[in-house]
N, C-alpha and C positions, 0 to 999 in steps of 0.2 A: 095216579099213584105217586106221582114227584112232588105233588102239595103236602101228601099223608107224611112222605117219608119228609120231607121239608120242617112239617110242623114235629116227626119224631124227635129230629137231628135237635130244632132248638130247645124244646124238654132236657133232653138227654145230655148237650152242652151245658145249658145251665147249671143241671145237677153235678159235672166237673168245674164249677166255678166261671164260667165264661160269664159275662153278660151282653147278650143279645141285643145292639143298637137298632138291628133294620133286618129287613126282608126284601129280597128280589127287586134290589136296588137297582133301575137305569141310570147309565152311564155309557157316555160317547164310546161306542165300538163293541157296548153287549151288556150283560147283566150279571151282579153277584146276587150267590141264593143269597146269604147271609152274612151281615159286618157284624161281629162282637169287639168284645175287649177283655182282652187276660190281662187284670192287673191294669195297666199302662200303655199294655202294648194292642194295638189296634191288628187283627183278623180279621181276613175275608176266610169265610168255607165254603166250598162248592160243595154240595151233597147230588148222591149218586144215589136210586132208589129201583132196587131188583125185586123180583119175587118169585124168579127162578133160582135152579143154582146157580154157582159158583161165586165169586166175590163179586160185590159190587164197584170196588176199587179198581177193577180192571177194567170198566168201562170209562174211566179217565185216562186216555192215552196222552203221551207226550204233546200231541200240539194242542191239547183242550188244556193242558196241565199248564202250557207256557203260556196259552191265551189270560185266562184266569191270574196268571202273576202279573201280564203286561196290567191287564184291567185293575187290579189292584194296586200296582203301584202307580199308576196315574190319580189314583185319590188316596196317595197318602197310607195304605198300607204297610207295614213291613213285616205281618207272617201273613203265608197264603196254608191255610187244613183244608185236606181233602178228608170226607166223612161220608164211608156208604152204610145203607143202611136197607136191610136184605130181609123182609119180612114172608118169615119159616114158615112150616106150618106146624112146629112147636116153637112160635114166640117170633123176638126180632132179634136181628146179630146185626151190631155196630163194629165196623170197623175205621178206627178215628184214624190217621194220619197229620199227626201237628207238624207246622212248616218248623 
């Protein structure tokens, strides 16, 4: 289900203007789902992928949230998005979170 929703989040980013450098990039100490770039500015997004209720975002707690910035800014990052993406069973709900 975390590939589907993986490959949702980069569709979906695109169509708000991102562009998508990489996918499930390794890196010393763990993994970004996805590097883009808005613009100039270099994004990691970590995507979250339910298919139950409630939000997807909440399955990012605080120390996944601080991991994910650490890992980011050791290659140069400077915004970290969190992007769940909660496939309904009328349709899919994005909920983006830009750093």
């Amino acid at each position: 289900m975390g590939a589907a929703g993986e490959r949702f989040a980069v569709w979906w980013l695109a169509g708000q203007g991102l562009s998508v450098r990489g996918r499930n990039l390794e890196i010393e100490g763990g993994e970004l789902d996805i590097l883009a770039c808005d613009g100039s500015t270099r994004v990691a997004v970590e995507v979250r992928t339910i298919t139950g209720a409630g939000d997807p975002i909440d399955a990012v707690d605080c120390s996944k949230r601080a991991h994910v910035r650490r890992l980011a800014g050791s290659v140069g990052v400077t915004r970290v998005d969190f992007i769940g993406i909660g496939f309904r069973p009328w349709g899919v709900e994005v909920h983006w979170l830009p750093g």
